[in-house]
BADO-691460 format. One record per residue (C-alpha): residue number from 1; residue in one letter; z, y, x. Coordinates in steps of 0.5 Angstrom, whole numbers, plus 500, padded with zeros to 3 digits. Each point is the difference from the previous one (the first is absolute). Last residue first. Layout:
// BADO-691460
k=NUM r=A z=Z y=Y x=X
...
//
This chain:
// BADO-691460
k=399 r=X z=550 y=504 x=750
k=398 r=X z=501 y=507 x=499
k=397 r=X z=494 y=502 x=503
k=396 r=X z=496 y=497 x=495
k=395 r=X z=503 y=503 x=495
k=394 r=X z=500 y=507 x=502
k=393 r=X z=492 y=499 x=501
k=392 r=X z=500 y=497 x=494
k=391 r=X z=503 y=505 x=496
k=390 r=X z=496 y=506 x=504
k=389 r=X z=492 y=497 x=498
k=388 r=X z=503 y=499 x=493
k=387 r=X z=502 y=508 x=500
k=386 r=X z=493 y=502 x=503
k=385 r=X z=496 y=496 x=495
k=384 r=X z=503 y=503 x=494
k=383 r=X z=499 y=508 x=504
k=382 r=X z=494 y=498 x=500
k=381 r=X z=499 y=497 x=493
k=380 r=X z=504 y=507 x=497
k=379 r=X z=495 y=505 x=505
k=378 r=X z=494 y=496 x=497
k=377 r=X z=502 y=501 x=492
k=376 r=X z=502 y=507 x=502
k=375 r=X z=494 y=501 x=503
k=374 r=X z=495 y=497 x=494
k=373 r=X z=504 y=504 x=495
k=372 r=X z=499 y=506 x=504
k=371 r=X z=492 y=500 x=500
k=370 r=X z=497 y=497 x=505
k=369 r=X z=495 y=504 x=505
k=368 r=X z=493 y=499 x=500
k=367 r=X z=498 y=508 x=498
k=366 r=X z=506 y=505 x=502
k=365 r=X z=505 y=499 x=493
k=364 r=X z=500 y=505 x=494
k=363 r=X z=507 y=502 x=497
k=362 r=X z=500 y=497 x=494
k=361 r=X z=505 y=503 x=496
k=360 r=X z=495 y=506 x=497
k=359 r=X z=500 y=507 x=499
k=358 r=X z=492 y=502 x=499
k=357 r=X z=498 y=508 x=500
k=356 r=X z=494 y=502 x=499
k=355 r=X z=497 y=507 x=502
k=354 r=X z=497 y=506 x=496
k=353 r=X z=496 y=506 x=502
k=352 r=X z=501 y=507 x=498
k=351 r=X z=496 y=506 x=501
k=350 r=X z=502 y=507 x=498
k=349 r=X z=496 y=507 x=502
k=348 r=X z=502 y=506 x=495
k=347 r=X z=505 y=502 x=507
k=346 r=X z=501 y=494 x=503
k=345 r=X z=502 y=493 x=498
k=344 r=X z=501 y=493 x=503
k=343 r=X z=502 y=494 x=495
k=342 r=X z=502 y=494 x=502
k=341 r=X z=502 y=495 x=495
k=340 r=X z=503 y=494 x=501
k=339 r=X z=499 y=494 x=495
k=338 r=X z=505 y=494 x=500
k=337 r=X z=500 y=493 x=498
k=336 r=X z=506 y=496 x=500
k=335 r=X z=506 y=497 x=503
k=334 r=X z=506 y=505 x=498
k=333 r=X z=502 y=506 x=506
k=332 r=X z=507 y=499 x=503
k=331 r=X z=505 y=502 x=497
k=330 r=X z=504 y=506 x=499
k=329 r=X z=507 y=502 x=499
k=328 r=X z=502 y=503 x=506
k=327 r=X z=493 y=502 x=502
k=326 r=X z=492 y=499 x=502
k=325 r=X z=500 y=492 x=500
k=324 r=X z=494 y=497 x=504
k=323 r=X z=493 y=500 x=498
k=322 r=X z=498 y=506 x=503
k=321 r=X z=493 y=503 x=500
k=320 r=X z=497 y=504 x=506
k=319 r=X z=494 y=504 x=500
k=318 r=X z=498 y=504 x=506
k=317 r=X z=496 y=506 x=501
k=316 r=X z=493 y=502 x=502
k=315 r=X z=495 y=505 x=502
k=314 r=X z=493 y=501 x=500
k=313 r=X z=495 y=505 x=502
k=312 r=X z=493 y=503 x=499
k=311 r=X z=503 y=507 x=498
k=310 r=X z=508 y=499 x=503
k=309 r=X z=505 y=497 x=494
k=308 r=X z=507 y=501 x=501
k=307 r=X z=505 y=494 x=498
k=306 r=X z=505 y=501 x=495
k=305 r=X z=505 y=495 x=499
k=304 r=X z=501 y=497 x=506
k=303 r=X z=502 y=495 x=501
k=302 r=X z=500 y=497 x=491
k=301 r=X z=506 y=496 x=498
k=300 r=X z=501 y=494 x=494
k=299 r=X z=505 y=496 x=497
k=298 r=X z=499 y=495 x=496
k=297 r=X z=503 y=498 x=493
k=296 r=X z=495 y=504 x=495
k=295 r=X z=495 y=499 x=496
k=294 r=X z=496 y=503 x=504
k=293 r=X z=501 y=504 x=505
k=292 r=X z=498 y=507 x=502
k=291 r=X z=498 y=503 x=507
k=290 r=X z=498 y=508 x=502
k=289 r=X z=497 y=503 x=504
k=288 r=X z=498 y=507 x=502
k=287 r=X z=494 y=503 x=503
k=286 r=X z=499 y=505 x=505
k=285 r=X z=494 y=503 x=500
k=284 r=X z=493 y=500 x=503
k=283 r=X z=494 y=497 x=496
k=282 r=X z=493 y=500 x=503
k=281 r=X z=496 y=497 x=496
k=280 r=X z=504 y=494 x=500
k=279 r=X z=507 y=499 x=503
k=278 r=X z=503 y=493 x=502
k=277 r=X z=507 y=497 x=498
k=276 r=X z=502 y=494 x=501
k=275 r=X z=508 y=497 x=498
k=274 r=X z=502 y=494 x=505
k=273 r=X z=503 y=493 x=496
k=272 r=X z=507 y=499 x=501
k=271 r=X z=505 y=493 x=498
k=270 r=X z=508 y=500 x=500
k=269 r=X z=505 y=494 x=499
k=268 r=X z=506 y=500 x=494
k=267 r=X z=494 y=495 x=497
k=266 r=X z=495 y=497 x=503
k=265 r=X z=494 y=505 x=500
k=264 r=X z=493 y=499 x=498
k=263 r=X z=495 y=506 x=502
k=262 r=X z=493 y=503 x=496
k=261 r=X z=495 y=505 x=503
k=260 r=X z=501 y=498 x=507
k=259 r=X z=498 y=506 x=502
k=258 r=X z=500 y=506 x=496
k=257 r=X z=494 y=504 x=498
k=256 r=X z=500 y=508 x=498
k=255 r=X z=494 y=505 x=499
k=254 r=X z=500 y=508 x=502
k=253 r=X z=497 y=506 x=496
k=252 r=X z=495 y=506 x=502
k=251 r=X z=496 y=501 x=495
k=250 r=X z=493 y=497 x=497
k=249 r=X z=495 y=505 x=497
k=248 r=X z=494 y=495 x=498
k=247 r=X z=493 y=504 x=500
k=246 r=X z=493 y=498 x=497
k=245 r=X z=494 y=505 x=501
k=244 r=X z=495 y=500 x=495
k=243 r=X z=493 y=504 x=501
k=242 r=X z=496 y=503 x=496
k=241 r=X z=494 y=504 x=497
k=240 r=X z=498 y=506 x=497
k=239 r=X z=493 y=500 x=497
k=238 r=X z=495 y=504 x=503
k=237 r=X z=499 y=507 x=495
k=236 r=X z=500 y=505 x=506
k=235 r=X z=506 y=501 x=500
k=234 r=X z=503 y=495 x=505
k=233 r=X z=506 y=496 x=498
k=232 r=X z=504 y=494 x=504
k=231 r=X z=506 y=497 x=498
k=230 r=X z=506 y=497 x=504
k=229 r=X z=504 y=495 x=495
k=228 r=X z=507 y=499 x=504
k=227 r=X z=503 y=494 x=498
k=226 r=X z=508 y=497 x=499
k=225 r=X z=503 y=495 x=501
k=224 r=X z=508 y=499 x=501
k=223 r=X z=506 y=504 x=503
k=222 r=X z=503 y=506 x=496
k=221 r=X z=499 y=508 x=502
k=220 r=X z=505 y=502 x=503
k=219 r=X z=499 y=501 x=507
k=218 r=X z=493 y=503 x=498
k=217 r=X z=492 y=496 x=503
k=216 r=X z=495 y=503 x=502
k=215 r=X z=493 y=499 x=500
k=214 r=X z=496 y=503 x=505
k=213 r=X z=493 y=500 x=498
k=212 r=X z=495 y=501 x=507
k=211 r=X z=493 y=503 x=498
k=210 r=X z=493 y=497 x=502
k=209 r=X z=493 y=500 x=500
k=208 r=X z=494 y=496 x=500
k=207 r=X z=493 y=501 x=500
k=206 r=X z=494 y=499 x=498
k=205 r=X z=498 y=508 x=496
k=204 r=X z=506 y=503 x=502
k=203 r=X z=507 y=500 x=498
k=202 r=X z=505 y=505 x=499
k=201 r=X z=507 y=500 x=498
k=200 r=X z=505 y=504 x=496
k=199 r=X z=505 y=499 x=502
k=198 r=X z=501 y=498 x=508
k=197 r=X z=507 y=498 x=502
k=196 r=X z=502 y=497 x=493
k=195 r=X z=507 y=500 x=497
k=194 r=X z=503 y=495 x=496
k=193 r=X z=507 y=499 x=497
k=192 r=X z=504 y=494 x=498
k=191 r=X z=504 y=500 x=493
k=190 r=X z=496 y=499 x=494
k=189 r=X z=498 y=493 x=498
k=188 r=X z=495 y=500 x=501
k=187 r=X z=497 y=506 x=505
k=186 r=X z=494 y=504 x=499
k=185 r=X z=496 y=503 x=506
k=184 r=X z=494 y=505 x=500
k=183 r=X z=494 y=501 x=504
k=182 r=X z=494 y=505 x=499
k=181 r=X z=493 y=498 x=503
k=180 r=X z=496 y=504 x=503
k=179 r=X z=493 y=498 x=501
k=178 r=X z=494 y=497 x=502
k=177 r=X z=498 y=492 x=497
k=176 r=X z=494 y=497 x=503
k=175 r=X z=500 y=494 x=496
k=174 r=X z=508 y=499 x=502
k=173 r=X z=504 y=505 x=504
k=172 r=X z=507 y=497 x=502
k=171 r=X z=506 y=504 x=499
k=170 r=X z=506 y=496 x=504
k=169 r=X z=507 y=501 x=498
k=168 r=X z=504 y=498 x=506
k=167 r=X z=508 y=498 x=498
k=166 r=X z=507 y=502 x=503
k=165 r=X z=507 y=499 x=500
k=164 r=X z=506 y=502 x=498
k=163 r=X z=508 y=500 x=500
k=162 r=X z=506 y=502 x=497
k=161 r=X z=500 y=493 x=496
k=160 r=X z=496 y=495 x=505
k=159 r=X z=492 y=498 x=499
k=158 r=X z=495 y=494 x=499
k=157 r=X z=493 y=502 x=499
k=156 r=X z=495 y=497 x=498
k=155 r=X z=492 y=503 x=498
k=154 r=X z=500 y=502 x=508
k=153 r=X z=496 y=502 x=500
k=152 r=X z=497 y=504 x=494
k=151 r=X z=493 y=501 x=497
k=150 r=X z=495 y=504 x=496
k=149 r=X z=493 y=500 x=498
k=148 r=X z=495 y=504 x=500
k=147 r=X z=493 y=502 x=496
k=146 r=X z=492 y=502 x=500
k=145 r=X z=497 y=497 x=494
k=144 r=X z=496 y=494 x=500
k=143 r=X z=493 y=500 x=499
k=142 r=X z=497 y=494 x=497
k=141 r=X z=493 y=498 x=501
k=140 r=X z=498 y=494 x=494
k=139 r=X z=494 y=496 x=499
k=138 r=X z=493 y=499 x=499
k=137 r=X z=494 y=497 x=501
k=136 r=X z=498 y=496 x=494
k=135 r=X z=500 y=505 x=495
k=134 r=X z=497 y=505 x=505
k=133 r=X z=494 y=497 x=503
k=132 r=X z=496 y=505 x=503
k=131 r=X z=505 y=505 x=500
k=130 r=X z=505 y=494 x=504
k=129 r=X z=507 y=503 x=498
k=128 r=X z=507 y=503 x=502
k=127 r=X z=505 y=503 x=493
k=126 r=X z=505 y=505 x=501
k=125 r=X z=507 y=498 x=500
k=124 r=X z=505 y=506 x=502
k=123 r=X z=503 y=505 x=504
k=122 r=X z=495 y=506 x=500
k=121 r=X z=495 y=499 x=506
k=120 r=X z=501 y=503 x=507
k=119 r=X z=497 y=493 x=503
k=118 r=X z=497 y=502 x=506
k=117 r=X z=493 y=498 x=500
k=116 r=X z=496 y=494 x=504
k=115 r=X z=494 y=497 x=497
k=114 r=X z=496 y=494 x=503
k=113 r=X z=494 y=496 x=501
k=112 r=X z=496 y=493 x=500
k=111 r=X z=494 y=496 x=500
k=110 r=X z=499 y=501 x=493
k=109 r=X z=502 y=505 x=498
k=108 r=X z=499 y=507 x=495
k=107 r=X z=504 y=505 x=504
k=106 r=X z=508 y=502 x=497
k=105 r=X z=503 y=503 x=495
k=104 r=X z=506 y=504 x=501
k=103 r=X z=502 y=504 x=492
k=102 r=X z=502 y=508 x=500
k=101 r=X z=493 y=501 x=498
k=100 r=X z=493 y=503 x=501
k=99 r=X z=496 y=495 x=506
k=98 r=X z=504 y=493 x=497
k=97 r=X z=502 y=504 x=493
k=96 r=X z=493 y=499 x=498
k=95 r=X z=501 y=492 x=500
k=94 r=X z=503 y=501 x=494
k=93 r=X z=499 y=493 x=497
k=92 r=X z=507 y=497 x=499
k=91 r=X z=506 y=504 x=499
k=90 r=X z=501 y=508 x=499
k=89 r=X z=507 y=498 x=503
k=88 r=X z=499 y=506 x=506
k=87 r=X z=502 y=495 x=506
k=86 r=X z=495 y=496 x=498
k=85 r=X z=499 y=496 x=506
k=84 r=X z=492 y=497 x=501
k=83 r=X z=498 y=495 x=504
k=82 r=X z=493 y=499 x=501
k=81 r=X z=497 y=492 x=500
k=80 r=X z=493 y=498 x=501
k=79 r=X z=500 y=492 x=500
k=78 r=X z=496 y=497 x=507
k=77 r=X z=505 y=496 x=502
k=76 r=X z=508 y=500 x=503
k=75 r=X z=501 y=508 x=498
k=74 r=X z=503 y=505 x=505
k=73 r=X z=505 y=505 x=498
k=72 r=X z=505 y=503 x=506
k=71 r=X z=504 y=505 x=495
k=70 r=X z=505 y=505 x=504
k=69 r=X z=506 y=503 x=498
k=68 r=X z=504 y=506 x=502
k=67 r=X z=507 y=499 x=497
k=66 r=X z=503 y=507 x=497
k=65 r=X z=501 y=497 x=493
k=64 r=X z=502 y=493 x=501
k=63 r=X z=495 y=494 x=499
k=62 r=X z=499 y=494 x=496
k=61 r=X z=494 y=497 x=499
k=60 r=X z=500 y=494 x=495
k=59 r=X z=497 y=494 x=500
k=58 r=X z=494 y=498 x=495
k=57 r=X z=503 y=494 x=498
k=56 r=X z=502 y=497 x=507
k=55 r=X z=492 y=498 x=501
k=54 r=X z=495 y=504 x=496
k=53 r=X z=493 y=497 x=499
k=52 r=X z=493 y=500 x=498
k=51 r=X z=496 y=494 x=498
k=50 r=X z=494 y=497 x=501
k=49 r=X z=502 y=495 x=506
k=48 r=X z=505 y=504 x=504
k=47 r=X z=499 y=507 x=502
k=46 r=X z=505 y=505 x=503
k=45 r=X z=503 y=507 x=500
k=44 r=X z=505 y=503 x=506
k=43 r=X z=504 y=503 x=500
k=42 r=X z=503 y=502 x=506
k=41 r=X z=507 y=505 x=501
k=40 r=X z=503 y=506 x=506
k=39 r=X z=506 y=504 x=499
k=38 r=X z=501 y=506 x=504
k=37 r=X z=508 y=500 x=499
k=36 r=X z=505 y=505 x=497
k=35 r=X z=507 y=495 x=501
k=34 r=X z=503 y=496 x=495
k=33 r=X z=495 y=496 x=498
k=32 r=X z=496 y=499 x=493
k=31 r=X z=500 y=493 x=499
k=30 r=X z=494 y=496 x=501
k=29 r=X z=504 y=495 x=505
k=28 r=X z=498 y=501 x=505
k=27 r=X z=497 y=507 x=501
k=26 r=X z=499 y=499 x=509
k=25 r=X z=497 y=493 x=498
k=24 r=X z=494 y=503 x=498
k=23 r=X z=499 y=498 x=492
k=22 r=X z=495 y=496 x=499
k=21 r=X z=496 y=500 x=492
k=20 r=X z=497 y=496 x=497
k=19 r=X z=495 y=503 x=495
k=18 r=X z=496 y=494 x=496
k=17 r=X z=496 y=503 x=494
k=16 r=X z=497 y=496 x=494
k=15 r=X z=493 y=499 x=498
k=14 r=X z=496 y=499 x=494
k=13 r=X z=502 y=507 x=498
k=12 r=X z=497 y=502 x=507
k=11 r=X z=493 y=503 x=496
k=10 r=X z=504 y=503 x=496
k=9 r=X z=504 y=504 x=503
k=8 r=X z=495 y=502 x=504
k=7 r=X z=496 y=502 x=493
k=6 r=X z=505 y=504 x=497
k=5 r=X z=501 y=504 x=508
k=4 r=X z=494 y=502 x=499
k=3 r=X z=501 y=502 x=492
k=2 r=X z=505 y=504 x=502
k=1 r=X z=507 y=499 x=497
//
């Protein structure tokens, strides 16, 4: 270090730099944007009391390779202050590389100056400082290297067996990236295939580009979760980055209700319920139906016993259980619980749906009329009262 700038140093040892920096709203926060920008930023050095200081520790200056940059300094009293950034990390002292090297310098200030260059530096963490007061004055000026980043929308995809859809892979530029970039599909588990409109893509230095990934979905592959990692690649040494798709491959199918869902019938009587079925991701097909009963005892029938399903439709067919005797030597069925099971089928598709079945005696009576044994009681008082009401008439007549 040189014996001027020994005795500088020196000379401030019982004082401490303050550098605050304000950054321009346009570069909020100091993260290096997207887009290649003219970048403006203020330090300034202040005085309190005997001390120096730096507020928010000594920042950090973060740009992106590409950027044009202006530094406004300007000092709050009368200390003289010089920036220096050491692009050429010889470190402290080196003030000949202000008029020589590759380092940005600024004039001695108070009252104000600026320096303005566009930063066409290695990526990396160089060293900025005050020259004459360097061990209080100093902190970090990171440059970022250029990159891009790469993403999909939509990132969620709900498609048909047979079918395919559509997603946009967007390139985007980052610190002042330019280039072409490889892109690549991998499917997990195997099964759909991808293609891409554009590939390899290019992208300049800011901006943004796209490819439209077609995913398609074979007939036979099983329905379920699947993910499509797109991967962008450039051969200039970038790392690779990805994007991440997530598929549901459904097919065509059909849904069964029934309504009511659960029937009480007297014995040697009948009871129905109506069979629903509707198509679902664009089923259309015959279906066929078919009705068990357990345990055993009552009769059932179904009409009709296929239906034919339109995409988006419905159909339904009538279930008609029977109590009664069914042959010569049959009896009603017994009282007791029963479950029916329908079941609808076709080709590989088969749902089933289940209804109870309860035959009982009891015969239910419209709200607020009496039950049976309460009629029979009045019929007999009424038709008491009417037999006492003719035998004195006649008797009375006879005499």
């Amino acid at each position: 270090m040189r014996s001027k700038n020994v005795a500088g140093i020196t000379a401030c040892t019982i004082l401490f730099m303050a550098l605050t920096v304000y950054l321009a709203p346009s570069i909020l926060p100091a993260v290096a944007p997207v887009k290649a920008s003219s970048r403006t930023i203020t330090l300034v050095g202040t005085l309190v009391g005997y001390t120096y200081y730096w507020n928010n520790s000594n920042p950090t200056i973060t740009v992106a390779r590409g950027d044009t940059l202006t530094i406004n300094l300007s000092s709050a009293d009368a200390a003289s202050h010089r920036l220096l950034i050491d692009f050429d990390n010889d470190g402290f002292g080196d003030t000949a590389d202000c008029t020589t090297g590759m380092d940005q310098c600024s004039a001695t200030f108070p009252p104000t100056t600026s320096i303005s260059f566009t930063v066409n530096y290695p990526p990396g963490t160089y060293k900025y400082y005050c020259t004459i007061h360097p061990f209080s004055m100093v902190g970090n000026f990171v440059v970022q290297p250029p990159d891009f980043g790469v993403s999909s929308n939509p990132s969620n995809l709900s498609i048909l067996q047979g079918t395919n859809a559509n997603s946009t892979i967007a390139i985007t530029s980052i610190n002042n990236f330019a280039g072409t970039i490889a892109l690549s599909a991998n499917a997990s588990p195997l099964g759909p295939t991808t293609s891409f409109g554009t590939n390899p893509v290019t992208v300049s230095s800011g901006g943004t580009t796209t490819s439209k990934l077609t995913i398609s979905i074979p007939q036979t592959i099983s329905p379920g979760p699947y993910s499509i990692t797109v991967t962008g690649t450039n051969s200039s040494g970038s790392p690779s980055h990805t994007t991440t798709i997530s598929v549901t491959v459904t097919r065509p199918d059909f849904s069964i209700t029934s309504g009511p869902t659960s029937l009480s019938v007297a014995p040697s009587s009948s009871g129905t319920t109506s069979i629903m079925l509707t198509s679902t991701n664009g089923f259309s097909s015959i279906v066929t139906l078919t009705a068990t009963v357990s345990p055993s005892g009552p009769q059932v029938s179904l009409n009709p016993t296929s239906v034919s399903l339109t995409s988006g439709g419905s159909a339904s067919s009538t279930l008609t259980i029977s109590t009664a005797a069914s042959g010569y030597s049959s009896t009603p069925a017994s009282q007791g619980n029963y479950v029916v099971n329908i079941t609808a089928s076709s080709g590989s598709l088969q749902h089933s749906i289940p209804v109870s079945l309860t035959v009982s005696s009891t015969i239910s009576s419209p709200p607020g009329a009496p039950s049976l044994p309460l009629l029979a009681i009045a019929g007999g008082v009424i038709a008491a009262i009417g037999v006492t009401g003719v035998t004195v008439f006649l008797r009375r007549r006879r005499h």
